[in-house]
Structures are given as C-alpha cells and as structure tokens.
GUFIGU-773589 format. One line per field, with one value per residue (C-alpha): residue number from 1; x, y, z. Coordinates in nm, 2 decimals, padded with zeros to 4 digits, always signed. Example, Ala and Ser with C-alpha at 12.3 -4.5 7.8 and 13.67 -1.06 7.14 Angstrom:
GUFIGU-773589
nr <- (1 | 2)
x <- (+01.23 | +01.37)
y <- (-00.45 | -00.11)
z <- (+00.78 | +00.71)
This chain:
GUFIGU-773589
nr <- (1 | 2 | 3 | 4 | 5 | 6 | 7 | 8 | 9 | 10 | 11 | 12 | 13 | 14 | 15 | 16 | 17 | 18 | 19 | 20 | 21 | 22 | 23 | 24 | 25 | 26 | 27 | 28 | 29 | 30 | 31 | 32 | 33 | 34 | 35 | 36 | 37 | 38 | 39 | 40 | 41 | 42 | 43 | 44 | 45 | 46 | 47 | 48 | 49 | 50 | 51 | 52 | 53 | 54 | 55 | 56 | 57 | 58 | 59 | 60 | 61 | 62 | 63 | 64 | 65 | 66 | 67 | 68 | 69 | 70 | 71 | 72 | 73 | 74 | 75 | 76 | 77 | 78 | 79 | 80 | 81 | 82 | 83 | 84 | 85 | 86 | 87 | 88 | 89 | 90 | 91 | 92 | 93 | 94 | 95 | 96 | 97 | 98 | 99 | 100 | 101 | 102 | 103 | 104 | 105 | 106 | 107 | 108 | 109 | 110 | 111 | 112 | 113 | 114 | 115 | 116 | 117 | 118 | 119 | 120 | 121 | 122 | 123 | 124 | 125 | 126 | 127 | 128 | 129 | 130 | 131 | 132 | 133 | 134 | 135 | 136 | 137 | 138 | 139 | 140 | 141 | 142 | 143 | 144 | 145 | 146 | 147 | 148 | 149 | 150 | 151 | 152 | 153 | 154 | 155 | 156 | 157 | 158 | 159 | 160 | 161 | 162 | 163 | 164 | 165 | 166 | 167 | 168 | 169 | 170 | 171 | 172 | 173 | 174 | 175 | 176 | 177 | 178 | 179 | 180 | 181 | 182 | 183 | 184 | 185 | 186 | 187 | 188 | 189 | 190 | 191 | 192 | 193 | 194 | 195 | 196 | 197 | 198 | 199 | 200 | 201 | 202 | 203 | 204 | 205 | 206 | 207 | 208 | 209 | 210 | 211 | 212 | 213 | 214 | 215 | 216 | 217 | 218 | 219 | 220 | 221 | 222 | 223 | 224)
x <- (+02.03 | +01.64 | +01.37 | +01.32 | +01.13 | +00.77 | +00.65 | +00.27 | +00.06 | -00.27 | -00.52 | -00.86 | -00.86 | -00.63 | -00.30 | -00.10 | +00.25 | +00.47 | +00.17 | -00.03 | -00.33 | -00.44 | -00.78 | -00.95 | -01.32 | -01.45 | -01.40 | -00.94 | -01.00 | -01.13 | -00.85 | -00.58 | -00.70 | -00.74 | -00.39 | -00.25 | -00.38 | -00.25 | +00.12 | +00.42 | +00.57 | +00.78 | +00.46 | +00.28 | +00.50 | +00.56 | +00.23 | +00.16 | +00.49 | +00.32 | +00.04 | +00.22 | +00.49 | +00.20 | +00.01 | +00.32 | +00.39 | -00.01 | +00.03 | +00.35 | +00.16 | -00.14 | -00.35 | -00.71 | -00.72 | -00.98 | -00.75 | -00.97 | -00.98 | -00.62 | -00.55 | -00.75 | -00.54 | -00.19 | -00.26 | -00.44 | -00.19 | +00.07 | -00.19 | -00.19 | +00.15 | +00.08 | +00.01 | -00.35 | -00.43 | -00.23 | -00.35 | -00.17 | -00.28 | -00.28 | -00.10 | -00.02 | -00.16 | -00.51 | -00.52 | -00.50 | -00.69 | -00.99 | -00.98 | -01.00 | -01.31 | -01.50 | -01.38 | -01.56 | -01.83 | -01.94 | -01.80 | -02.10 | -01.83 | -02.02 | -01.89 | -01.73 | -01.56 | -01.42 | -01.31 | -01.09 | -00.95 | -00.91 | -00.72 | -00.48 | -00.39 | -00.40 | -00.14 | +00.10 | +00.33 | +00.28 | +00.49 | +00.35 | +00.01 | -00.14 | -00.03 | -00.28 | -00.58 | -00.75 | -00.58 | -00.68 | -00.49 | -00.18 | -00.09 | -00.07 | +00.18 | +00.38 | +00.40 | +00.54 | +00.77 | +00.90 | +00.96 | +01.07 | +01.24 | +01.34 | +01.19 | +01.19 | +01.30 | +01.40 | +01.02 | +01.04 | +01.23 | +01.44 | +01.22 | +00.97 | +01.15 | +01.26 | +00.89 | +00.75 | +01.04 | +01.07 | +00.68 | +00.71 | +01.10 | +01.25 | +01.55 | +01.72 | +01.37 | +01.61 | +01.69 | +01.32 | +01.10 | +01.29 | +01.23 | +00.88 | +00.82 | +00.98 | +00.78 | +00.50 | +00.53 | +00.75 | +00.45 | +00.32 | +00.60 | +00.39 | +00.20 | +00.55 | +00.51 | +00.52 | +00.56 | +00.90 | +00.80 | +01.03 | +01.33 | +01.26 | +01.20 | +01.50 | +01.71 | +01.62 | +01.62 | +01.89 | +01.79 | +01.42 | +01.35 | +01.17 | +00.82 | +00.98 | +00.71 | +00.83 | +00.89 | +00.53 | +00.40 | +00.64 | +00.59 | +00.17 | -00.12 | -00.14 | +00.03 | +00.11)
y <- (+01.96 | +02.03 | +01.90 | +02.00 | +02.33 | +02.33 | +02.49 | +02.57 | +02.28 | +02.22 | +02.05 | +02.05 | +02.42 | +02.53 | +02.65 | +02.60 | +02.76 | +02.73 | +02.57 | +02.87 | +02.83 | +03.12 | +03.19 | +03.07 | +03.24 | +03.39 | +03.76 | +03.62 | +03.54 | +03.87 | +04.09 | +03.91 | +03.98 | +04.36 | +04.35 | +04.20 | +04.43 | +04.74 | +04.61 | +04.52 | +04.20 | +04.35 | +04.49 | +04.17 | +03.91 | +04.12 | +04.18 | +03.82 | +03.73 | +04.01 | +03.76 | +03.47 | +03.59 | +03.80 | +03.45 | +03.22 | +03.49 | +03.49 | +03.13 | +03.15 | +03.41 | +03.21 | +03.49 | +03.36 | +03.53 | +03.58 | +03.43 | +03.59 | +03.95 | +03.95 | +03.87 | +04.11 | +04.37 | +04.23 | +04.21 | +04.60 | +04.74 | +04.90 | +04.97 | +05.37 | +05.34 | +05.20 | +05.46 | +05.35 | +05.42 | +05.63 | +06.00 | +06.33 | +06.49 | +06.25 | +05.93 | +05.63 | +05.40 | +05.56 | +05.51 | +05.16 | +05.15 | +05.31 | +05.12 | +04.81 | +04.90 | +05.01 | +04.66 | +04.47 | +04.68 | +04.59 | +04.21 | +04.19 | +04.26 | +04.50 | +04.84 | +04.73 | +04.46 | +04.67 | +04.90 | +04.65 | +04.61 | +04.96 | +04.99 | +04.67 | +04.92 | +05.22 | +05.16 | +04.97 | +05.21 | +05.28 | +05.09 | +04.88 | +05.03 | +04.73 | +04.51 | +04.57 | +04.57 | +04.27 | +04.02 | +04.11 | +04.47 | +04.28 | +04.02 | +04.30 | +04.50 | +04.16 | +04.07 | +04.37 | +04.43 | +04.08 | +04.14 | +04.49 | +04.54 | +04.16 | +04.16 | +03.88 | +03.58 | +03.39 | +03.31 | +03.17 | +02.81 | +02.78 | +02.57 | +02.83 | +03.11 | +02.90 | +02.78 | +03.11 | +03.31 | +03.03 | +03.11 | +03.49 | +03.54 | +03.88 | +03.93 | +04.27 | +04.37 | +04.59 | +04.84 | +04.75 | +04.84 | +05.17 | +05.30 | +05.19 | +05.41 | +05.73 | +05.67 | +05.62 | +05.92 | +06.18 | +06.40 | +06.43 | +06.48 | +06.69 | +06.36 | +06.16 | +06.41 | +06.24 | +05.91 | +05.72 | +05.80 | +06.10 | +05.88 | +05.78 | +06.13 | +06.21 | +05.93 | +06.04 | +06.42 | +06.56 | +06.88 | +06.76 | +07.01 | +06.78 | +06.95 | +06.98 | +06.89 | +07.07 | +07.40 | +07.33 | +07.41 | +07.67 | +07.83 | +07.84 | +08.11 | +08.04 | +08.40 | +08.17)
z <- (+04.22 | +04.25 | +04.06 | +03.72 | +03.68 | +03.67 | +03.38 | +03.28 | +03.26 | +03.13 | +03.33 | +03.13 | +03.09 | +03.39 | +03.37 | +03.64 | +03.66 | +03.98 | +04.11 | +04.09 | +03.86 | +03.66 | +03.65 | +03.32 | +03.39 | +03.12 | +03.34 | +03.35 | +02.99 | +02.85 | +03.12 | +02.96 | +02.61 | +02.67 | +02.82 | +02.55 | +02.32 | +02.52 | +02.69 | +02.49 | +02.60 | +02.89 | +03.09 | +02.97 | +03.11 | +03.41 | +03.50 | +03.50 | +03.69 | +03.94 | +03.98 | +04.03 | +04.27 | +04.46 | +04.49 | +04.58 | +04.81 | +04.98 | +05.00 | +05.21 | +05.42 | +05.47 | +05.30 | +05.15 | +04.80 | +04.58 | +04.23 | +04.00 | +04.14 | +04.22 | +03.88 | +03.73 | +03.96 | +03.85 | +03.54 | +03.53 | +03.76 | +03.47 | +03.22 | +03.29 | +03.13 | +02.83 | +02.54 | +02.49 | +02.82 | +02.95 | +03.08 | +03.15 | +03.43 | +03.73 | +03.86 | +03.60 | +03.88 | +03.92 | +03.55 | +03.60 | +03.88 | +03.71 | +03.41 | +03.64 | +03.83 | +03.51 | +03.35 | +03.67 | +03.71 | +03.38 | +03.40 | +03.71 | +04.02 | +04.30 | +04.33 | +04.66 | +04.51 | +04.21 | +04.45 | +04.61 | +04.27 | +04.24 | +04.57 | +04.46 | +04.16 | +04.32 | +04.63 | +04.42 | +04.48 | +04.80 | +05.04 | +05.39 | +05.35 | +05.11 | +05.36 | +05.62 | +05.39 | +05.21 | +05.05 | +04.69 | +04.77 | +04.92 | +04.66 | +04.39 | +04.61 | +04.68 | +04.34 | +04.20 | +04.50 | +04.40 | +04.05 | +04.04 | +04.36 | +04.48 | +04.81 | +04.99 | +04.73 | +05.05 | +04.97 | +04.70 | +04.60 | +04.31 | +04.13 | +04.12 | +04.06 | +03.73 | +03.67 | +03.63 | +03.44 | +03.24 | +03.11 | +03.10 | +03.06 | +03.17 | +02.96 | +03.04 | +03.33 | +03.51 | +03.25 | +03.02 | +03.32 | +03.40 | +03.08 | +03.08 | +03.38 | +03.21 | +02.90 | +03.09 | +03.29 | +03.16 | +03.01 | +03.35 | +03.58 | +03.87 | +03.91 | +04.04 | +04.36 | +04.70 | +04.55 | +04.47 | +04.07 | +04.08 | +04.14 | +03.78 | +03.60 | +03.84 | +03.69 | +03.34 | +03.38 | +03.58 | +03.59 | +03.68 | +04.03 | +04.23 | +04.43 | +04.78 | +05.08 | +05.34 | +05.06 | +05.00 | +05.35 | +05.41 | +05.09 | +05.07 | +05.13 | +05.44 | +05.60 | +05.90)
C-alpha cells in the first residue's frame, strides 16, 4: 500500500492539495467567489480538479506556470454554461473566456496577459493546439482533458489522484458533466459546429442534423 492520501493542508493561508497550492491572492480569492456564486457543485469541484490535474500535469512536463492565471482560467473555463452566464448565439467557451479577461482587466492584469487567459478558455476544446502555446493556455487544456476525458493518468500517482478527488469528490462526473454540456448548450446548437460539442447535442437529440463542412463548401455562393 502507498502512503496515506494527501488531503488539503493549511499552511498560514495556503492550501496545498496533492502538493499543488492554490493560489490565495486576493485576485484567486475573489475568482473563486464569483464561481461559486454561478456553478453548482459539479462544475465547481470540477473546475478546480481542472486546476490541480492541469498543474500536477505542468509539473511532470517541466512547464513554468503562472499559478495564479492558470487558476483563474480553470476555474473560468465552464462558466459560459452556467445559466447566469451563459449566452445564445456563440460558443459556451468564448463565454467563459470573455468573462475572464474583463475579470483581469479590472483585477490590474495587462490586456496581453488577460488575453492569455482568454485563450486558456477559449481552446479548451480544441485538441493539440493549447499545447504549443504558453503555459497558462496548456495547463487548462491538460486539466480538463484529465478530468473529462482521462488522458494520461499514467501521470499521475495514486496518492494524488486520491488527494484531490478526495477534496472536490466527483460522484456520478461521467453522466453529471454530459448533461451539463446539453444544458449548457442546447439553446444554441449552431454554435457546437466544427467543434466536438455536437457529439453532445448529438447524444441528446437524435434527430439533431449536424452542419456538414464539406456540404458547406459545396453548398455556398460561390458559383464555382
């Protein structure tokens, strides 16, 4: 047997979980408030597991990440599917991502910085690509391909694994997170095209007719 599981810690003001401290500036304090507020506790707990996966998973890379803008990008990254922010006409992730760059533009973060953020957010859901731009815009993307799709666990030891689903559980994530998706996108189904989203309408909707890319070049003004 392995040691016991770590579990979060408090050091002074730190929390440390797995390890992996979470940031407690004052900019860490007020993004988990507002997601609080917004996220049941399935997005919640996920969204920090996002975090701490992405940062165990930088760490086994090597990858030198800022803590505190990665967090605010793991723990923004679902917002657009909550119904307080959500929007119908254009992808749940740029919902996210926009709410996050407003939220460090007026926490003091340059626009260049926020826009990293925004990125993090913004490519979530785009596969590879994060990977070959900064490490604030990779960790999100590891994170959630961790908890939603189990890349990689190879990664991660046993003892963290139970260190950081023992402080944000994730009872029935399979099934929860699926629906969260539909919820969160069903009244704007055009915005799932050419992105893996559809799968979800798709799995909910059977008779959901998918925008077909290669239909969509034959069939446009273009005469030829």
């Amino acid at each position: 047997m392995g040691a016991p599981p770590e579990s979060a810690e408090a050091e002074g003001m730190t929390e440390i979980i797995a390890g992996i401290e979470i940031p407690d500036t004052p900019i860490a304090e007020d993004a988990t408030e507002l997601v609080r507020a917004a996220a049941d506790d399935l997005l919640f707990h996920h969204s920090r597991r996002v975090y701490l996966w992405g940062s165990l998973k930088a760490r086994h890379r090597g990858l030198d990440v800022d803590p505190e803008a990665a967090y605010v990008g793991a723990m923004f990254h679902d917002l657009g599917l909550t119904s307080k922010y959500r929007t119908k006409d254009r992808r749940f992730e740029i919902d996210g991502a926009e709410l996050a760059r407003t939220f460090l533009l007026e926490h003091g973060y340059s626009e260049y910085d926020a826009r990293q953020v925004w990125y993090a957010i913004a490519l979530h859901t785009t596969p590879e690509l994060p990977m070959h731009l900064a490490p604030e815009i990779a960790v999100v993307t590891l994170g959630v391909e961790t908890d939603v799709l189990g890349f990689d666990l190879d990664q991660i030891t046993e003892d963290e694994i139970r260190a950081v689903t023992a402080a944000h559980p994730r009872p029935d994530f399979k099934k929860g997170i699926v629906k969260a998706f539909y919820d969160g996108m069903k009244d704007r189904p055009d915005s799932t095209f050419g992105t893996m989203n559809d799968d979800v309408i798709a799995h909910f909707e059977p008779g959901f007719q998918r925008a077909d890319f290669v239909s969509v070049i034959q069939d446009n003004a273009w005469p030829e």
